[in-house]
C-alpha positions in Angstrom: 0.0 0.0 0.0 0.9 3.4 -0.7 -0.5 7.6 -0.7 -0.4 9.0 -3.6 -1.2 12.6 -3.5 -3.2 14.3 -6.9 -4.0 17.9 -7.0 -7.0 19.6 -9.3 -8.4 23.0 -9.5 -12.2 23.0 -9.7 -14.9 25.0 -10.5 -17.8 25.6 -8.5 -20.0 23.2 -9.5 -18.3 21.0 -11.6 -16.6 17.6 -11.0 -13.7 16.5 -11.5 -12.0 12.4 -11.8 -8.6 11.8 -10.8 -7.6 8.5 -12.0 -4.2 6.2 -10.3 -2.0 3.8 -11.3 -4.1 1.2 -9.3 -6.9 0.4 -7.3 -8.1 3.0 -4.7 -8.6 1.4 -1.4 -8.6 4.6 0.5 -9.3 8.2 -0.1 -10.0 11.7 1.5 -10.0 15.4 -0.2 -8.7 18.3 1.1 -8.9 21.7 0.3 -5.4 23.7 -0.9 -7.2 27.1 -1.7 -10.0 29.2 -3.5 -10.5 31.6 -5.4 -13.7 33.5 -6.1 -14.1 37.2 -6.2 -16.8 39.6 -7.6 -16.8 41.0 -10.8 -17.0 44.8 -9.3 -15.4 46.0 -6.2 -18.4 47.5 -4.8 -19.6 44.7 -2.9 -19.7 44.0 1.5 -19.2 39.7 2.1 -21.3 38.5 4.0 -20.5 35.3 3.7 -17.9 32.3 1.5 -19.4 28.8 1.3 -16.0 26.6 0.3 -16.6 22.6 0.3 -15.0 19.6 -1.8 -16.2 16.2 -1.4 -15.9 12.4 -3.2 -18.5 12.0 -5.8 -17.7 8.3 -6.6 -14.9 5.7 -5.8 -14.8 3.2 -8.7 -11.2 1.1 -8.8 -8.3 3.3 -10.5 -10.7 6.3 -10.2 -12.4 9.3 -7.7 -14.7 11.6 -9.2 -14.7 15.0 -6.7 -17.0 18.2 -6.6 -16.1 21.6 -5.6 -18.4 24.4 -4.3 -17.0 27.9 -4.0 -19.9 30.5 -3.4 -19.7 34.2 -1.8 -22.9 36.9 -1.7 -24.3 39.4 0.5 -27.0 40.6 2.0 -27.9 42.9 -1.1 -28.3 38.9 -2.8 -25.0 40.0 -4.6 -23.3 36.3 -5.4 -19.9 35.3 -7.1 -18.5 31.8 -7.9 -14.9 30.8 -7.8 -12.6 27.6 -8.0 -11.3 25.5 -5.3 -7.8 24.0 -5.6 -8.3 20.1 -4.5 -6.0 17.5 -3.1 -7.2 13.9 -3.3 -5.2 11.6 -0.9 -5.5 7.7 -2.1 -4.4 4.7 -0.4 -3.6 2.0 -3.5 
């Protein structure tokens, strides 16, 4: 057994499938960074949502999704990326 580390950047919303050299018997995501801003600079935060999670586990293969979300109270919202690392045992 080993960890093999693979590292994705992901848009809100999206998925993404990092594949190995051999079965997965193991795996957990962590987050490396975001990025998300809004398009004008006029804008209070009132609040960043950031979450990655495992999707699917199949053999050589994990499929993760990302979620990178600000707004404000004025309903204001902005979507970014979030830099992903996937951590496998195989």
């Amino acid at each position: 057994m080993a960890l093999v580390f693979n590292n994705a950047n992901v848009e809100h919303g999206k998925s993404h499938t990092f594949t190995f050299n051999q079965r997965v018997t193991n795996v957990t995501v962590g987050i490396q960074g975001y990025s998300v801003k809004y398009p004008n600079s006029d804008n209070h935060v009132r609040a960043i949502d950031v979450n990655a999670n495992i999707a699917s586990i199949s053999g050589q293969q994990v499929t993760v999704t990302a979620n990178c979300v600000m707004y404000d109270d004025s309903k204001n919202y902005a979507y970014g990326s979030v830099d992903i690392t996937c951590i496998a045992v195989v």
